[in-house]
C-alpha positions in Angstrom: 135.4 97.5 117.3 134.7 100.5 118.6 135.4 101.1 122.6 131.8 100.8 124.1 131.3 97.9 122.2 129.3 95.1 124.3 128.7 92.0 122.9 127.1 88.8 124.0 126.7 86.0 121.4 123.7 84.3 121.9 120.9 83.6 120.1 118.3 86.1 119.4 118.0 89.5 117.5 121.1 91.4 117.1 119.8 95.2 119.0 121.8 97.9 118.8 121.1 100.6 121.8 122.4 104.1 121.3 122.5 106.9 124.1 125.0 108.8 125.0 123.9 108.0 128.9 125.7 104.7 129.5 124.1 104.1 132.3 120.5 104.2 130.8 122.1 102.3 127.5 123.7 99.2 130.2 120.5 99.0 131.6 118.5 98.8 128.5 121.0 96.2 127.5 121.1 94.2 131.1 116.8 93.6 130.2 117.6 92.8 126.4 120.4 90.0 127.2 118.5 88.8 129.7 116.0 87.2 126.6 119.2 85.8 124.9 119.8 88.9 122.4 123.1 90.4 120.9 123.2 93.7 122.4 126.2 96.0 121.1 126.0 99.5 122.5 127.1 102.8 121.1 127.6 106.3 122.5 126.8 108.8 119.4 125.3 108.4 115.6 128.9 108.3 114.5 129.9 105.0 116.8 126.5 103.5 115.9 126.7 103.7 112.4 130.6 102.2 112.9 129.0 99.4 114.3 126.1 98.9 111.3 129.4 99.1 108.8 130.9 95.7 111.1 127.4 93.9 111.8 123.8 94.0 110.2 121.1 94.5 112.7 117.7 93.4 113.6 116.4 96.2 116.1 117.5 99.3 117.6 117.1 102.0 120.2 117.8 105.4 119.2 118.0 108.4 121.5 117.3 111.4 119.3 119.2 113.8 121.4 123.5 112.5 120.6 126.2 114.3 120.7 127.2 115.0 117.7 125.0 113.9 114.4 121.6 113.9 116.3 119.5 110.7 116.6 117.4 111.3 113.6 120.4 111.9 111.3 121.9 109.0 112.3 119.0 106.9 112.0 118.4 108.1 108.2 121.8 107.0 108.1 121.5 103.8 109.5 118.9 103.3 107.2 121.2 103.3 104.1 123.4 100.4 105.5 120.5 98.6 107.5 117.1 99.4 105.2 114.8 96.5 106.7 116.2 96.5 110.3 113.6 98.3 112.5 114.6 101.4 114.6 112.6 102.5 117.8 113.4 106.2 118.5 113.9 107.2 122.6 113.3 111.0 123.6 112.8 112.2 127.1 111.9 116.1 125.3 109.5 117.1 123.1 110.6 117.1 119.6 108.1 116.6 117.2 109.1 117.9 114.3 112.9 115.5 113.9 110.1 112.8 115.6 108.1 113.0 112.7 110.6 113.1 110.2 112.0 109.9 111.5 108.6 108.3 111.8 107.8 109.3 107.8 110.9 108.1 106.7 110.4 104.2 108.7 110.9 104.4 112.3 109.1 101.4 113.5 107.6 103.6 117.2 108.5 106.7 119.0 109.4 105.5 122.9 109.1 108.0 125.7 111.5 108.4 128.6 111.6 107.0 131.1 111.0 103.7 129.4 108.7 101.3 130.4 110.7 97.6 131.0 107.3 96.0 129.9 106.9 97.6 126.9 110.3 97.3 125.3 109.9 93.4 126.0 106.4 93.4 124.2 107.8 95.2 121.4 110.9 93.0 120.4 109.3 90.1 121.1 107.0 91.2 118.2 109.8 91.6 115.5 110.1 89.5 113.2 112.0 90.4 110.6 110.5 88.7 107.5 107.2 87.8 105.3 105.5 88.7 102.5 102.7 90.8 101.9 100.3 91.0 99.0 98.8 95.0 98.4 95.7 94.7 96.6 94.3 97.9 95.3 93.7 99.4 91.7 95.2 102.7 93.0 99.0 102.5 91.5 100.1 105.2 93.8 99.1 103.6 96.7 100.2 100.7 95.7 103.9 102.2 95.6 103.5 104.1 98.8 102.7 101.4 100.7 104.8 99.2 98.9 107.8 101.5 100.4 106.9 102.1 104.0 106.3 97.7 104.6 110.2 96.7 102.3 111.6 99.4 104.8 110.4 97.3 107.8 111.9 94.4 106.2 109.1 92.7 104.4 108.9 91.7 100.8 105.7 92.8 98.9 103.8 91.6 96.1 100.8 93.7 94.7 97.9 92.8 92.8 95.4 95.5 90.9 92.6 93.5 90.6 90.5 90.9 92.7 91.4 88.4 89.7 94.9 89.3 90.6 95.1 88.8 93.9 93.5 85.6 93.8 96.0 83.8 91.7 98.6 85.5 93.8 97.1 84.0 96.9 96.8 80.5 95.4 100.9 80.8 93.6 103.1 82.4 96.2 103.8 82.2 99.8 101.5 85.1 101.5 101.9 86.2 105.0 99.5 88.6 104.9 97.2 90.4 102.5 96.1 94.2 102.5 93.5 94.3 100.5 91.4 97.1 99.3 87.6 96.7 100.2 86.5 98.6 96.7 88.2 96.5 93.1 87.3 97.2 90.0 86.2 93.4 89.3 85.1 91.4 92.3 84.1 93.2 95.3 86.7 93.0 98.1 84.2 91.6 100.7 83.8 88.0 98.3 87.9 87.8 98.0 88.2 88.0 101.9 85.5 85.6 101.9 87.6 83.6 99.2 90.5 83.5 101.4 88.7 82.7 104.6 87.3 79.4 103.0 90.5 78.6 102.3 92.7 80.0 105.1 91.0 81.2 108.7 94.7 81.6 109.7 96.2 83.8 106.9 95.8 87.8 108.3 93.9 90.1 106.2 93.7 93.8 106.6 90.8 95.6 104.7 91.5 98.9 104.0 88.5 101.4 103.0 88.7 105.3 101.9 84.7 105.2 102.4 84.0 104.2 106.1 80.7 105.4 106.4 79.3 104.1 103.6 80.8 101.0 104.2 80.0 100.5 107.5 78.2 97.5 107.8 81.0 95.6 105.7 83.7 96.9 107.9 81.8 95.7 110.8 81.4 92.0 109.4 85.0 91.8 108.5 86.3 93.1 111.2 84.6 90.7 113.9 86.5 87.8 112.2 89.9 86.8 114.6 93.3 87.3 112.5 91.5 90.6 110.7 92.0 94.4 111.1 90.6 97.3 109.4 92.3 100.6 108.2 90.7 103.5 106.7 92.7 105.6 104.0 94.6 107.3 104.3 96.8 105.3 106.1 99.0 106.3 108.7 102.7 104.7 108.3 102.9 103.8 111.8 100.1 102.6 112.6 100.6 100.4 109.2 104.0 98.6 110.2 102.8 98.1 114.0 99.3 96.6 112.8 101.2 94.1 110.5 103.4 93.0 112.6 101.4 92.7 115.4 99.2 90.0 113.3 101.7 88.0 111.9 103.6 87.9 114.9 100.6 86.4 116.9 99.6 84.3 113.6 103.0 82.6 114.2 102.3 82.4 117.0 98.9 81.1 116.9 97.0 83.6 118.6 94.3 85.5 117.6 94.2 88.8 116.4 92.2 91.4 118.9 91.7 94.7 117.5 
């Protein structure tokens, strides 16, 4: 194992921390063990991505400033041995530009120094590394792009075209969630929703909409049911990952979802 290597079997997410401040990294790690997590720590891209090549990963932290191969390098690296574990990059400067890149290619969240305890606890207590999501919208290219951004965060996807699709898809697999496109070619998106809510109050929905003015008063009506969210195209990959894990997390957990 490489040097810095700290590890404390529990059980819990595996987290990887990487930041070339030990101090800052023992810290992060002191908070994360203290909820029964693996924490391994690693002072550059080059140790961390020794570390992915030993053990597979649920989370990490990922200063963009390293020595060496910088943060974002490494985590596009990471990405190649690790595709569905989620990575949370750490900067105390401004660098949008690498920030963005990372974010584009499936960052999970962007995390400002100096971190807030709170917040990191909020957010891994949210992964969950798992589930299934059925896309539903005639647009093929949408269909793929979104298709990309959700297996990069470690879910697997099923898509549908049509409403007829999705609702043999909805009554044949396991579906943690649906996305479902408000405008189909067949049946409108509002009676499918309404379809699945007679079935399932439990089961997350996201309607998605290109046209929010116009369909305003839909949006509105959706939106006001629990375990629901709304997202307007197009669709911003971050805001996409954090919105579904947010509502399957709290559907696991049997909360309701608050927009």
């Amino acid at each position: 194992l490489p040097s810095t290597a700290r590890l404390v079997f529990m059980n819990g997410l595996r987290i990887l921390v990487v930041d070339d401040d030990r101090d800052f990294a023992e810290t992060i790690a002191d908070v994360l063990e203290s909820r029964a997590h693996t924490v391994d720590i690693a002072g550059s891209g080059e140790e961390a991505l020794q570390f992915a090549s030993l053990h597979p990963f649920d989370l990490a932290f990922m200063d963009v400033r390293l020595p060496g191969m910088d943060g974002v390098a490494s985590f596009l690296e990471l990405r190649k041995k690790n595709p569905h574990a989620k990575v949370i990059m750490m900067t105390g400067f401004s660098m949008e530009q690498l920030l963005d890149e990372a974010l584009k290619n499936g960052a999970w969240a962007v995390l400002k120094k100096p971190l807030d305890i709170p917040e990191i606890l909020s957010m891994v207590d949210r992964i969950r590394p798992d589930g299934t999501v059925l896309i539903v919208d005639d647009d093929p290219d949408f269909l793929r792009s979104v298709s990309e951004i959700l297996e990069l965060s470690g879910y697997s996807v099923v898509t549908a075209s049509n409403g007829r699709e999705a609702i043999e898809r909805v009554g044949g697999d396991r579906i943690d969630l649906i996305l479902l496109d408000i405008r189909l070619p067949d049946i409108d998106g509002l009676e499918i929703f309404s379809r699945v809510r007679s079935q399932s109050s439990n089961l997350p929905v996201i309607i998605v909409t290109g046209y929010p003015e116009d369909e305003a008063g839909k949006v509105s009506a959706i939106n006001s049911s629990k375990n629901t969210g709304v997202m307007v195209k197009p669709i911003d990959p971050t805001i996409l990952r954090r919105t579904v894990d947010e509502l399957i997390s709290r559907t696991d957990l049997g909360e309701p979802y608050l927009d």
